[in-house]
C-alpha atoms as an extended CHARMM CRD file, in Angstrom:
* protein
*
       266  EXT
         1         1  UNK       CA            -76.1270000000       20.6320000000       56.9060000000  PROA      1               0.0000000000
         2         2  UNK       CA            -73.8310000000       18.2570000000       54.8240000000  PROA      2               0.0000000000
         3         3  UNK       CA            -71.0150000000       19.4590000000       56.9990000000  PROA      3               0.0000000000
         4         4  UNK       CA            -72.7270000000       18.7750000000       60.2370000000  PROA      4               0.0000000000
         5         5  UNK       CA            -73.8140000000       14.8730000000       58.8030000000  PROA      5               0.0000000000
         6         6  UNK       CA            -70.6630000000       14.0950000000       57.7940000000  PROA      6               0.0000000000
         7         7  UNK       CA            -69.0320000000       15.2020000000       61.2570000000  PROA      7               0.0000000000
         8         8  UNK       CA            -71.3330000000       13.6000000000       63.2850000000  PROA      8               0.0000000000
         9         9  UNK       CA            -70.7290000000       10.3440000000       60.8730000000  PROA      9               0.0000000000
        10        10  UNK       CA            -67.1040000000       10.4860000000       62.2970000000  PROA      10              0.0000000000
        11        11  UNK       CA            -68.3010000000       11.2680000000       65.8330000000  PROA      11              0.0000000000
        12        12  UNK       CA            -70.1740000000        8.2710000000       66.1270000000  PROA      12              0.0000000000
        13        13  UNK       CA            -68.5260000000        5.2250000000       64.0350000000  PROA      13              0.0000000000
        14        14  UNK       CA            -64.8790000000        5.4690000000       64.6500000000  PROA      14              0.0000000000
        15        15  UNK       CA            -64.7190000000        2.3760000000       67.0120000000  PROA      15              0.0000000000
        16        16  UNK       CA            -60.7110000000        1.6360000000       65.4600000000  PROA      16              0.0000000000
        17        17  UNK       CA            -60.2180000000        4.8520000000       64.3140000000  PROA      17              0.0000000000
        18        18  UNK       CA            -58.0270000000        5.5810000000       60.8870000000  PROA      18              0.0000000000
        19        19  UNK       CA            -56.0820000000        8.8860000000       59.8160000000  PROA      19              0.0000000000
        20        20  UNK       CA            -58.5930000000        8.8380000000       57.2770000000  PROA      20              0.0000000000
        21        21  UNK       CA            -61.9780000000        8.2230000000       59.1680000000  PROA      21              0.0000000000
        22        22  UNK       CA            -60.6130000000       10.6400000000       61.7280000000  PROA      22              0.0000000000
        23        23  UNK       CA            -58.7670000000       13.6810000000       60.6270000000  PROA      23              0.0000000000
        24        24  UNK       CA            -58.9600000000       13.1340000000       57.0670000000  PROA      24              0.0000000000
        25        25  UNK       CA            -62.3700000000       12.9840000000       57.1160000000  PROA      25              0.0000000000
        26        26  UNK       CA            -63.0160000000       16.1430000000       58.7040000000  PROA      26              0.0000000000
        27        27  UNK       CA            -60.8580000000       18.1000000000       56.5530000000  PROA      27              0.0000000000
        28        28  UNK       CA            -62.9020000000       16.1350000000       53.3540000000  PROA      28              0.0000000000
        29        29  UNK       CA            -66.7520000000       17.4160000000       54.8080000000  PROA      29              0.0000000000
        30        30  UNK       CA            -65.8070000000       21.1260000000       55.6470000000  PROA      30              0.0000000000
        31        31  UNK       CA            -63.8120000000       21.6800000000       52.5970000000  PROA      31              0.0000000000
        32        32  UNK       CA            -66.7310000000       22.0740000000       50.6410000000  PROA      32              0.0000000000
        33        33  UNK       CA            -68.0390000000       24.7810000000       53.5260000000  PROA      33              0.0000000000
        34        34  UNK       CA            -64.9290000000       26.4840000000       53.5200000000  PROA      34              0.0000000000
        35        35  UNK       CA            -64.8840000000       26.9240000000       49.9160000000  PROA      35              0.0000000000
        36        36  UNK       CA            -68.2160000000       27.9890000000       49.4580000000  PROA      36              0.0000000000
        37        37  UNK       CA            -67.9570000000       30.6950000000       52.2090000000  PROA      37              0.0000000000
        38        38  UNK       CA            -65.0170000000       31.9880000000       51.6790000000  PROA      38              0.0000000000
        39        39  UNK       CA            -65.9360000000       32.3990000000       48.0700000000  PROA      39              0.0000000000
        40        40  UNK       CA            -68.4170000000       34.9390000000       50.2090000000  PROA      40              0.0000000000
        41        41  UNK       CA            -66.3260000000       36.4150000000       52.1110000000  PROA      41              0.0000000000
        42        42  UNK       CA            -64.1540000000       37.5220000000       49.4440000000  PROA      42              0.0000000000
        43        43  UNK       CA            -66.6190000000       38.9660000000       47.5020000000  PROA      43              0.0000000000
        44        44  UNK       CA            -68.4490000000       40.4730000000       50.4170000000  PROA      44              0.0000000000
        45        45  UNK       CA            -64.8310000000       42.0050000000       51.0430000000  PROA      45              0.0000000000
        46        46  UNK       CA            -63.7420000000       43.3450000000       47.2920000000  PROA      46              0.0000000000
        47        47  UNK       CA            -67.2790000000       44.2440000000       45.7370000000  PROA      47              0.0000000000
        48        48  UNK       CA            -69.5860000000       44.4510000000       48.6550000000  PROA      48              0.0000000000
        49        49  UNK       CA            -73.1680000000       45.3530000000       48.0230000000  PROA      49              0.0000000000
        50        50  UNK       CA            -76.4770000000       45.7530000000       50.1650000000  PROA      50              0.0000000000
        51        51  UNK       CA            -77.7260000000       42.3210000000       48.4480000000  PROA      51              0.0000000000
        52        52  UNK       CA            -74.7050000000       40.4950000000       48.8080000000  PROA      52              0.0000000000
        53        53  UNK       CA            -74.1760000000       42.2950000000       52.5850000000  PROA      53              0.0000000000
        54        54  UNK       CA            -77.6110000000       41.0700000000       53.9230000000  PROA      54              0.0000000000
        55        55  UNK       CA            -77.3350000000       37.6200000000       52.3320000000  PROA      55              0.0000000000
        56        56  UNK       CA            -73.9490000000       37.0600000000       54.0880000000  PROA      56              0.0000000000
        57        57  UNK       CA            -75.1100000000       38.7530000000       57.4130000000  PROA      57              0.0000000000
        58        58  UNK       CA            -78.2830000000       36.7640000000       57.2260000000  PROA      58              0.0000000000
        59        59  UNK       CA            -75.8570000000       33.5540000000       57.2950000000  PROA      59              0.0000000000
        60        60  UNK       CA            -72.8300000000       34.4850000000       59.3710000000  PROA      60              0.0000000000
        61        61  UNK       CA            -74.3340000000       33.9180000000       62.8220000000  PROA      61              0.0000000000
        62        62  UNK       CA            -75.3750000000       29.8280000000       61.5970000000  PROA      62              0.0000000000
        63        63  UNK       CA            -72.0380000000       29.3410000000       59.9850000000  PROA      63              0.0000000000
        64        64  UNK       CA            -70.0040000000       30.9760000000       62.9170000000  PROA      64              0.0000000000
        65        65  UNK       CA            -71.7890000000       28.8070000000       65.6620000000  PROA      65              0.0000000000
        66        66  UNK       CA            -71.5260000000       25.8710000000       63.2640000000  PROA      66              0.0000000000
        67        67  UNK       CA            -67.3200000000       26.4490000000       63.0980000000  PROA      67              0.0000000000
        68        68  UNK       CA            -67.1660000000       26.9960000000       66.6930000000  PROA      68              0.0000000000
        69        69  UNK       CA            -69.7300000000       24.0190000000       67.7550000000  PROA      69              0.0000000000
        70        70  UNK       CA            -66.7240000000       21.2900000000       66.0620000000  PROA      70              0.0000000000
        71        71  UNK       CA            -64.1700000000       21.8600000000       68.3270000000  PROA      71              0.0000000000
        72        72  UNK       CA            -66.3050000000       21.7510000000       71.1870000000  PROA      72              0.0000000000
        73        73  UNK       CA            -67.8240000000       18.0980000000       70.3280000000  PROA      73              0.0000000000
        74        74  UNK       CA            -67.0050000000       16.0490000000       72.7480000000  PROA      74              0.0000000000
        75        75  UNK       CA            -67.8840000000       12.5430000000       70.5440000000  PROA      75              0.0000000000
        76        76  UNK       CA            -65.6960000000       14.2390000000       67.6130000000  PROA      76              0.0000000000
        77        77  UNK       CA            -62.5620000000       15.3120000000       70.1860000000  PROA      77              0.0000000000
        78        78  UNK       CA            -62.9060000000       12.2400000000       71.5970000000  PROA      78              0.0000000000
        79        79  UNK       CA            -62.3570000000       10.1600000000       68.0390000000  PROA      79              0.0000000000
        80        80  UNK       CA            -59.5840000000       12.2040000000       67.8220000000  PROA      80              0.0000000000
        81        81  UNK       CA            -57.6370000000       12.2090000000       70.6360000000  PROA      81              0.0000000000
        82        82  UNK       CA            -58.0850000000        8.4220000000       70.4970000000  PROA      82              0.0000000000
        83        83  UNK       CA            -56.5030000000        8.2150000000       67.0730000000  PROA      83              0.0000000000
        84        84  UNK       CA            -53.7770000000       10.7620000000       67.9330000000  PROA      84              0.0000000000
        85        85  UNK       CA            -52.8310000000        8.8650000000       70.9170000000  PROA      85              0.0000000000
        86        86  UNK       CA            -52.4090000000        5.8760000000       68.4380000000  PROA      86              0.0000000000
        87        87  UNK       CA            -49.2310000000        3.6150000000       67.6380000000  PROA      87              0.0000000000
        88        88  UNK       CA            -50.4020000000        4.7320000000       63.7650000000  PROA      88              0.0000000000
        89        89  UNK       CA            -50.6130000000        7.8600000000       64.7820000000  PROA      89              0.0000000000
        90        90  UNK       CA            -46.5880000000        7.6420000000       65.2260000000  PROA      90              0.0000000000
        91        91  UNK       CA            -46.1930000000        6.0700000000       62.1200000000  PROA      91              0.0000000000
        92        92  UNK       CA            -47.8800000000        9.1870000000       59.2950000000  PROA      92              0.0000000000
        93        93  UNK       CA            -45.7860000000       10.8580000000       57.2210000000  PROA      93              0.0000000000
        94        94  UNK       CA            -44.5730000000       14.0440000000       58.3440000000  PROA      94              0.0000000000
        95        95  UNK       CA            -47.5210000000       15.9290000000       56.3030000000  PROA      95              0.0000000000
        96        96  UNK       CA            -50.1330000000       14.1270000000       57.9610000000  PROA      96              0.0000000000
        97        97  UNK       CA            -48.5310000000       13.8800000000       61.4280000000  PROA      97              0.0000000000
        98        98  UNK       CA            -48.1530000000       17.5260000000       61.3390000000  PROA      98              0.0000000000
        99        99  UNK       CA            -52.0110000000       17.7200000000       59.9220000000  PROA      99              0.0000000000
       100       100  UNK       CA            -52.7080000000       15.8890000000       63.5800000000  PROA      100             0.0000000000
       101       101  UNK       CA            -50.6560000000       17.9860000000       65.7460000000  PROA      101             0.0000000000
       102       102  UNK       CA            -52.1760000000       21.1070000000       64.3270000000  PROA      102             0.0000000000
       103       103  UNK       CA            -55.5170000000       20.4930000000       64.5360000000  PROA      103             0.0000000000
       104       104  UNK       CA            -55.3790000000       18.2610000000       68.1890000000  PROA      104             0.0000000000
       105       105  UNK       CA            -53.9630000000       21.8630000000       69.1730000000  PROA      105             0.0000000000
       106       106  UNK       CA            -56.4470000000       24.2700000000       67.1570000000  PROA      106             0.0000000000
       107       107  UNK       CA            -59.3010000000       22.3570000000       69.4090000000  PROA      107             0.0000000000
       108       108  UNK       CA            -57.7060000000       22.7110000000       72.4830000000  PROA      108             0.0000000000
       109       109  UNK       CA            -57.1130000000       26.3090000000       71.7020000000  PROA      109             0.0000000000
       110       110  UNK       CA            -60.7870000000       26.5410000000       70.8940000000  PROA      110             0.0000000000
       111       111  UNK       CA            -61.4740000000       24.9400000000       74.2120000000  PROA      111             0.0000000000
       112       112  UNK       CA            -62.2310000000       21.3180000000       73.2490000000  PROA      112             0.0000000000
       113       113  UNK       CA            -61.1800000000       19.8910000000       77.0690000000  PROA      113             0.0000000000
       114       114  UNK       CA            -63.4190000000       23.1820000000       78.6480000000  PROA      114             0.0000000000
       115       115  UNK       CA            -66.3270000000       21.9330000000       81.1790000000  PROA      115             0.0000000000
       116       116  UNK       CA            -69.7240000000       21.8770000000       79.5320000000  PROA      116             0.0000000000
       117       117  UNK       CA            -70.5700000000       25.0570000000       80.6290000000  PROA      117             0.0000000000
       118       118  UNK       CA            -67.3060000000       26.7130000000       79.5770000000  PROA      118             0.0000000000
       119       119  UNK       CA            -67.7530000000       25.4290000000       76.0390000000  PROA      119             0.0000000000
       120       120  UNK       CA            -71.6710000000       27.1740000000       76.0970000000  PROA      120             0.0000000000
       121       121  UNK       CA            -70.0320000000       30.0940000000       76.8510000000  PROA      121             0.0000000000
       122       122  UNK       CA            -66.6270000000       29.7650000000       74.7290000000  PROA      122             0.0000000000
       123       123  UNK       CA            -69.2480000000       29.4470000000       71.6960000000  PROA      123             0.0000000000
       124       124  UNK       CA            -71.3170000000       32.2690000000       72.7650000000  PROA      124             0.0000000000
       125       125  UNK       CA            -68.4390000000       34.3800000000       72.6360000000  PROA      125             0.0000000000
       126       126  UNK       CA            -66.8670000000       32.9590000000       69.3110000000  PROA      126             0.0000000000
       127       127  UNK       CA            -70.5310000000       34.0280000000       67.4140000000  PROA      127             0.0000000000
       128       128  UNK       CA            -70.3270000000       37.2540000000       69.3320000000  PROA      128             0.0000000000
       129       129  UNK       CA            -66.5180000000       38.1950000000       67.8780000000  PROA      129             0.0000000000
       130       130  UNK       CA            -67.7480000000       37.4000000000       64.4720000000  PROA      130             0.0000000000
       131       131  UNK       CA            -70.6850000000       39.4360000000       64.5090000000  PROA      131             0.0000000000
       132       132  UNK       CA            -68.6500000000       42.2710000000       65.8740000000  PROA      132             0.0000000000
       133       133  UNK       CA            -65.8710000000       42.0110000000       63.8870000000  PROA      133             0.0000000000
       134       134  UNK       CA            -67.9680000000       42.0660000000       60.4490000000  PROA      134             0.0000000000
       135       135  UNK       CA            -69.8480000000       45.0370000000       61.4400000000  PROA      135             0.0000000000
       136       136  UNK       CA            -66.6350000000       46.5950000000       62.6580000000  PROA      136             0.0000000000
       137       137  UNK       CA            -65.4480000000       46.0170000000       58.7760000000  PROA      137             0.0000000000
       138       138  UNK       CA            -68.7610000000       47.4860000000       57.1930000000  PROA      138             0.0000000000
       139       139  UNK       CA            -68.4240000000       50.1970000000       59.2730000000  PROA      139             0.0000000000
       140       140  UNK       CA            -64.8150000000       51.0910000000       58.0890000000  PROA      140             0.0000000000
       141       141  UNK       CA            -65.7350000000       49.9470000000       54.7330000000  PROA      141             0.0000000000
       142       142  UNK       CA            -69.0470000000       52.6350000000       54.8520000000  PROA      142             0.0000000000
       143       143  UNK       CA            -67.4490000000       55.2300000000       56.3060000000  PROA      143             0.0000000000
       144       144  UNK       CA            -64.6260000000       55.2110000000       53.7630000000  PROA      144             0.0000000000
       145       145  UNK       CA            -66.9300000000       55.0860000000       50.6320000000  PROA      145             0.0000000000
       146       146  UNK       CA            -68.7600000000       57.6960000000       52.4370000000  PROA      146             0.0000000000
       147       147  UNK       CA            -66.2210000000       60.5940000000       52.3180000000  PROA      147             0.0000000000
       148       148  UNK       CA            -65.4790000000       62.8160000000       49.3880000000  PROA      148             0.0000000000
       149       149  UNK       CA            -63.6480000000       66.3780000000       48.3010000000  PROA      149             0.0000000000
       150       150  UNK       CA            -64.7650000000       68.2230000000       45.2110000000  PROA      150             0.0000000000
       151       151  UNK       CA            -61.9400000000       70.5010000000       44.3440000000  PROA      151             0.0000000000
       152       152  UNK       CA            -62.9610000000       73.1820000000       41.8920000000  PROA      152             0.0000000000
       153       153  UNK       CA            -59.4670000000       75.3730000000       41.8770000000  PROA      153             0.0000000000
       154       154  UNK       CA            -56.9080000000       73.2760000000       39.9970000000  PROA      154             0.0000000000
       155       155  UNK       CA            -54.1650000000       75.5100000000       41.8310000000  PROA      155             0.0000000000
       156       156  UNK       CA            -55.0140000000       73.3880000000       44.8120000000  PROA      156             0.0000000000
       157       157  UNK       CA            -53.9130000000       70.5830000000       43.0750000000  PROA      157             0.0000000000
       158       158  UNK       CA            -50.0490000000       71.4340000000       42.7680000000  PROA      158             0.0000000000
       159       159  UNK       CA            -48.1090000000       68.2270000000       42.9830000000  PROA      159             0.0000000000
       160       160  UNK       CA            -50.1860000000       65.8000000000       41.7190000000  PROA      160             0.0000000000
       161       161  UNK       CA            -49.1470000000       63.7160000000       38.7690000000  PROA      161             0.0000000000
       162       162  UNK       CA            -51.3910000000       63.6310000000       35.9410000000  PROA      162             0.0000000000
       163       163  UNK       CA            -52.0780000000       60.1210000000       36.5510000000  PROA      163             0.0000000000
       164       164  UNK       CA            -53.7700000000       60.8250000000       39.7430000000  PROA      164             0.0000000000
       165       165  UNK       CA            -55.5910000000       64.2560000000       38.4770000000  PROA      165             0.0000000000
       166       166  UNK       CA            -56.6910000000       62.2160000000       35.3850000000  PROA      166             0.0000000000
       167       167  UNK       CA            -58.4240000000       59.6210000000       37.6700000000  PROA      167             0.0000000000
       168       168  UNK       CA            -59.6830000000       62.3700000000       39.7410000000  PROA      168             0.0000000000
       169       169  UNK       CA            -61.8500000000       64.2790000000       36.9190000000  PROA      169             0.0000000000
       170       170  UNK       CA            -63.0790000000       61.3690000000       36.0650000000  PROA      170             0.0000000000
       171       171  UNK       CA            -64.2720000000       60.3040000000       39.6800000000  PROA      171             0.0000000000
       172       172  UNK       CA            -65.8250000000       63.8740000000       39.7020000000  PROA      172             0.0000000000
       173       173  UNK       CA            -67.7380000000       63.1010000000       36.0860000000  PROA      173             0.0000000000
       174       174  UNK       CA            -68.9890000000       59.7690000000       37.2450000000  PROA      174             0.0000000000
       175       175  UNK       CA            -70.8450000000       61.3520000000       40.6410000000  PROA      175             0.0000000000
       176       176  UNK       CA            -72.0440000000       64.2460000000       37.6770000000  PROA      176             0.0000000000
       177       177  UNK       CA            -69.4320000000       67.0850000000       38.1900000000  PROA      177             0.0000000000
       178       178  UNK       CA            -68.1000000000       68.8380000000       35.5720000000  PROA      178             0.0000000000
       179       179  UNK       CA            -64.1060000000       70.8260000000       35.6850000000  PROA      179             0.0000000000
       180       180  UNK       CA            -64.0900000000       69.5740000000       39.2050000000  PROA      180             0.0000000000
       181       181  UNK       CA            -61.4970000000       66.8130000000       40.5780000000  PROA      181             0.0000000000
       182       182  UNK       CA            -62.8730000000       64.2210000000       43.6690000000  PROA      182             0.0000000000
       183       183  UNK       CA            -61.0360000000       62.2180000000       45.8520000000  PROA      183             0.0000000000
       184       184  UNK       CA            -61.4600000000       59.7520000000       48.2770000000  PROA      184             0.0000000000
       185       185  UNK       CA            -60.6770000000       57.7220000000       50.9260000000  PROA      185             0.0000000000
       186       186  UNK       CA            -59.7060000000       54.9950000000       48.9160000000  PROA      186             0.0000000000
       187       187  UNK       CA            -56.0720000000       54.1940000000       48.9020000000  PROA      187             0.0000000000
       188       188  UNK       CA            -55.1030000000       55.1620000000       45.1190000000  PROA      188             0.0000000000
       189       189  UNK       CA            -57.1840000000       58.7000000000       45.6090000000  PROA      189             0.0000000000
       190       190  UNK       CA            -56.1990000000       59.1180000000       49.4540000000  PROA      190             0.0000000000
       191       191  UNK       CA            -52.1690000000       58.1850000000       48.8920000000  PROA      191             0.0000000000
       192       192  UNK       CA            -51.7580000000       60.6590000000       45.5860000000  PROA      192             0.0000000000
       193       193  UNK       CA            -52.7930000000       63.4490000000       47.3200000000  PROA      193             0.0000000000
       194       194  UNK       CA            -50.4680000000       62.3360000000       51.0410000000  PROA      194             0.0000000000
       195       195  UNK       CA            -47.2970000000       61.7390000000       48.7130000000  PROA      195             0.0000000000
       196       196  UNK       CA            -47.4270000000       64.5100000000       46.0580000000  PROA      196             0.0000000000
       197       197  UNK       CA            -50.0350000000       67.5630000000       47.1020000000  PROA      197             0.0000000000
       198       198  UNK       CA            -48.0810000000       70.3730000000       47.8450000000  PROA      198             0.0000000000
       199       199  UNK       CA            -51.0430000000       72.3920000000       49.5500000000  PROA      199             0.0000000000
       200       200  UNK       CA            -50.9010000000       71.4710000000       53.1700000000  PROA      200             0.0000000000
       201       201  UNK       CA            -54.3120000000       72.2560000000       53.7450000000  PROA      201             0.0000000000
       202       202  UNK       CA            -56.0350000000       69.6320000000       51.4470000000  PROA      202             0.0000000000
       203       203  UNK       CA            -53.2300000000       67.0700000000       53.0260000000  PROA      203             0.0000000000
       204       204  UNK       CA            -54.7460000000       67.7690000000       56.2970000000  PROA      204             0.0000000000
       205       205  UNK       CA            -58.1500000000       67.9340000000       55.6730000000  PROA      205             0.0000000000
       206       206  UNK       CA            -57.6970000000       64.0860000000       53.8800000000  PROA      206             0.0000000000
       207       207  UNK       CA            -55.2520000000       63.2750000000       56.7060000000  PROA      207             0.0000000000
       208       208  UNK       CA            -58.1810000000       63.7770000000       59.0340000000  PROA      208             0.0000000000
       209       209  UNK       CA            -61.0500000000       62.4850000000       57.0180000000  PROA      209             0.0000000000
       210       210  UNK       CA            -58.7740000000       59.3100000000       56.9810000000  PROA      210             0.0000000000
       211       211  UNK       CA            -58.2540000000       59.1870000000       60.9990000000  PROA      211             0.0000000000
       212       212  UNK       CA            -61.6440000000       59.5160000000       61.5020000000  PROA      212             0.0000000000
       213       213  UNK       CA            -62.6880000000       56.0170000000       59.5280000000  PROA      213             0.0000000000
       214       214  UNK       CA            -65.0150000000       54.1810000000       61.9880000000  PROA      214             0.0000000000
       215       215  UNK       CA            -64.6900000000       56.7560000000       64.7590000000  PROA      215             0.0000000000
       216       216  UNK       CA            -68.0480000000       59.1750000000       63.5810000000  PROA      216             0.0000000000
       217       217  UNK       CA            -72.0600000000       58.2110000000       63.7560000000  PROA      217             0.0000000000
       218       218  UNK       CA            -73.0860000000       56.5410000000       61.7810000000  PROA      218             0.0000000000
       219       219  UNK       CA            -70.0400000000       54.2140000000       61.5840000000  PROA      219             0.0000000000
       220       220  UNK       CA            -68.9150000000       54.6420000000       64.3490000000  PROA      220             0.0000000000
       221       221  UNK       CA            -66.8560000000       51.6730000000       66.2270000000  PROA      221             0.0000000000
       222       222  UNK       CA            -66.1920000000       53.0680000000       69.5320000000  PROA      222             0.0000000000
       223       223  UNK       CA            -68.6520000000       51.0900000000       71.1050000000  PROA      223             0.0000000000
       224       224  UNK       CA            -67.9040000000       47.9700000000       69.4480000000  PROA      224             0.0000000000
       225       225  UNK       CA            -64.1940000000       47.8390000000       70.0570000000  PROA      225             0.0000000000
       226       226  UNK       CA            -64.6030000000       47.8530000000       74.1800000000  PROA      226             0.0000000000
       227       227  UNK       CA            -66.9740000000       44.6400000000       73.7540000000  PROA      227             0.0000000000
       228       228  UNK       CA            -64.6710000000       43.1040000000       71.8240000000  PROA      228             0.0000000000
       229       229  UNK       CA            -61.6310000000       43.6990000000       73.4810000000  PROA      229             0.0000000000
       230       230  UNK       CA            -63.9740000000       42.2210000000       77.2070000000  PROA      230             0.0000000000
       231       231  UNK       CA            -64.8830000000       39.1480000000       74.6310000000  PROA      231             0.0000000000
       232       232  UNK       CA            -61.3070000000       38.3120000000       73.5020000000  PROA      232             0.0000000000
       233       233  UNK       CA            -59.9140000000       38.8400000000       76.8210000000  PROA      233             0.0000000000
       234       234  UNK       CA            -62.5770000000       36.5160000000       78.5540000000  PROA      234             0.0000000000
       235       235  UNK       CA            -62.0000000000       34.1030000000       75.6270000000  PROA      235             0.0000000000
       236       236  UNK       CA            -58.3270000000       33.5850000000       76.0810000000  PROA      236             0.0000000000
       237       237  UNK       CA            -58.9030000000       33.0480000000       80.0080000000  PROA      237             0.0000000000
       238       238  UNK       CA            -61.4360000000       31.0250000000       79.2280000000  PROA      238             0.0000000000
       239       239  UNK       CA            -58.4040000000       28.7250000000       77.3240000000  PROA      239             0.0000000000
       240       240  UNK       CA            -55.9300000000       29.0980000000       79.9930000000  PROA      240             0.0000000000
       241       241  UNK       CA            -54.4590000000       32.1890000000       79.2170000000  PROA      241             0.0000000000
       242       242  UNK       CA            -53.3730000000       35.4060000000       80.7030000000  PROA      242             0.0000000000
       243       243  UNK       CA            -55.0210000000       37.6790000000       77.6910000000  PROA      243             0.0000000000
       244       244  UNK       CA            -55.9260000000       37.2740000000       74.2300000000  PROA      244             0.0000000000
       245       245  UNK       CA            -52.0600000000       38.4380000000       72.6570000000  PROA      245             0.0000000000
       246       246  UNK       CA            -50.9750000000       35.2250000000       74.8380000000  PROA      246             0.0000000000
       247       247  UNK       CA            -53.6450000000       33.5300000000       73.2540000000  PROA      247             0.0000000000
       248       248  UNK       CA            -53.5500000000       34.3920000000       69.7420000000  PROA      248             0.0000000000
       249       249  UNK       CA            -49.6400000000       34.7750000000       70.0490000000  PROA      249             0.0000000000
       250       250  UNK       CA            -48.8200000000       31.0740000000       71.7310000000  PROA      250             0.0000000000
       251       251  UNK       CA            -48.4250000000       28.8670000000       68.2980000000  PROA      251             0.0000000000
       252       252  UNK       CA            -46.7800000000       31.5050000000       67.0170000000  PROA      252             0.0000000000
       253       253  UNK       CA            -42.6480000000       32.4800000000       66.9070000000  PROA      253             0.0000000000
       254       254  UNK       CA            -43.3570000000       35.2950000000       68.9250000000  PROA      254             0.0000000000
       255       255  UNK       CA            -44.6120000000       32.8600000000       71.8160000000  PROA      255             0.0000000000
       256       256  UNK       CA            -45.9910000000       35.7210000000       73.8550000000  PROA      256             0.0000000000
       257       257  UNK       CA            -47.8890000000       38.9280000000       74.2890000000  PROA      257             0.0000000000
       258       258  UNK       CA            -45.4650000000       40.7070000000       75.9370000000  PROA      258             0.0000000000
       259       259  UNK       CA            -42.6200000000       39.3190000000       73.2730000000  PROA      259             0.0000000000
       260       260  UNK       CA            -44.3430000000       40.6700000000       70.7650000000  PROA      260             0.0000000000
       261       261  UNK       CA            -44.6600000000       43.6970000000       72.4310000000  PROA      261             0.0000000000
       262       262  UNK       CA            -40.4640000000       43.7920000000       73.5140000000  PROA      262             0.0000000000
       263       263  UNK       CA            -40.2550000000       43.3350000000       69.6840000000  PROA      263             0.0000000000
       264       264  UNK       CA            -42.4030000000       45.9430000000       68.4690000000  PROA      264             0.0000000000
       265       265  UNK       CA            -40.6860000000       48.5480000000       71.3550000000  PROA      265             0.0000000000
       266       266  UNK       CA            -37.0770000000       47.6890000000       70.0270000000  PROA      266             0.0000000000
C-alpha cells in the first residue's frame, strides 16, 4: 500500500519532471517492498515450512499483480518517458543514465506502450507465471523431501567415504532407525552415493528417484509446464516477439533464441 501511494505520488505531480521525482523516486518506494519480500522469498526457498508456505502463497498473487500493474501505468510511463526524453536526461552521470535506459526498457519489455487491453491481459498472464512457477518449485521441493532409502546391509554401501556414511546413520537415527543408513534426494546425500557407491543398483535406483522429481502425483508438474510454456510464449508475442527465448534473451549478449541455442549445439 505504501508502494502503490508513493507511485501514484510520482504519476500524478511530475509537471517538470527531475531524475529524482521520476526514476529515483520509484526505485526509493519499492525498495522497501523488494526488501521485505525477498527477505520471504529466501526463506520460503532455504527453510520452507507449511506456515511460512501459506503466508507467502496467501500474498504472492497481490504482490505479483502489484509488480506487474507499474509498468503498465500509463500516468507513471508517461512521467517517465517525458523525463527520459529530457535535455537533463542527457546530462546524468553514467550510473544514473544507465539507471534510465534500463528501466525505460524493462517497461517496454513488460509491455508499457501495449493497448489497454493488451496490458489486461499482459498482467493476467504475469500473475499466472508466478503462481505457476511457485507451485512448480514446491512441487520439486516436496517431492525431493519426500523420497528416502533405508539401507540395512552395510555391504551395499562400498565406496562411500565415512563422511557421507557418518551423515547417513545419523539421518536414519533422526527419522528413528537404528544400524540403518538413509539417504536422500538432497544434494550432499544424493551426490555421495552418484560419485563413490560402487553397487550399481543403489546408483540406479537414486538415479531414478532423482529423474522423477516433479514428474509423479502428487507433485507432479506435467500439467503445469504446458501452461506455462502457452503463457510465456503468448507473453513474449504479446511484446513483439517471436517466442519467449527471444524475449527473455533480447537484453542479453546472447541477443537471440536461436543464438543461444547455436551456442549451446557447438
Amino acid at each position: 500500500a505504501d508502494a502503490a501511494e508513493a507511485i501514484q505520488s510520482i504519476a500524478e505531480g511530475c509537471n517538470m519532471p527531475t531524475y529524482e521525482s521520476t526514476f529515483g523516486a520509484l526505485e526509493a518506494a519499492l525498495e522497501p517492498l523488494n526488501r521485505a519480500w525477498g527477505r520471504v522469498g529466501h526463506l520460503d526457498a532455504v527453510c520452507n515450512n507449511p506456515e511460512l508456505r501459506a503466508a507467502h502463497n496467501a500474498m504472492l498473487p497481490k504482490v505479483s499483480a502489484f509488480f506487474a500493474s507499474i509498468p503498465l501505468n500509463p500516468q507513471l510511463w508517461q512521467a517517465l518517458k517525458a523525463f527520459g526524453a529530457s535535455t537533463a536526461a542527457e546530462g546524468l552521470s553514467p550510473v544514473k543514465r544507465r539507471h534510465v535506459e534500463e528501466t525505460m526498457a524493462d517497461f517496454r519489455e513488460q509491455g508499457a506502450d501495449l493497448a489497454p487491453e493488451q496490458k489486461k491481459r499482459a498482467a493476467e498472464i504475469q500473475q499466472r507465471l508466478s503462481e505457476l512457477t511457485q507451485k512448480y518449485s514446491e512441487n520439486c521441493l516436496d517431492a525431493t523431501n519426500a523420497w528416502e532409502k533405508i539401507v540395512t546391509d552395510k555391504r551395499q554401501l562400498s565406496g562411500l567415504p565415512g563422511s557421507a556414511l557418518a551423515a547417513a546413520r545419523q539421518s536414519a537415527r533422526e527419522k528413528g532407525q537404528e544400524d540403518a543408513w538413509r539417504f536422500t534426494l538432497q544434494a550432499p546425500s544424493f551426490i555421495a552415493v552418484m560419485t563413490h557407491a560402487d553397487d550399481d543398483a543403489l546408483r540406479r535406483e537414486v538415479w531414478e528417484a532423482f529423474s522423477a522429481i516433479g514428474r509423479e502425483p502428487p507433485y507432479d508438474n506435467r500439467t503445469i509446464v504446458p501452461e506455462t510454456l502457452i503463457l510465456r510464449h503468448e507473453l513474449a508475442q504479446l511484446a513483439g516477439q517471436k517466442n519467449f527465448a527471444d524475449h527473455v534473451t533480447a537484453r542479453h549478449m546472447a541477443g537471440s533464441g536461436q543464438a543461444a541455442l547455436d551456442f549451446t549445439a557447438g
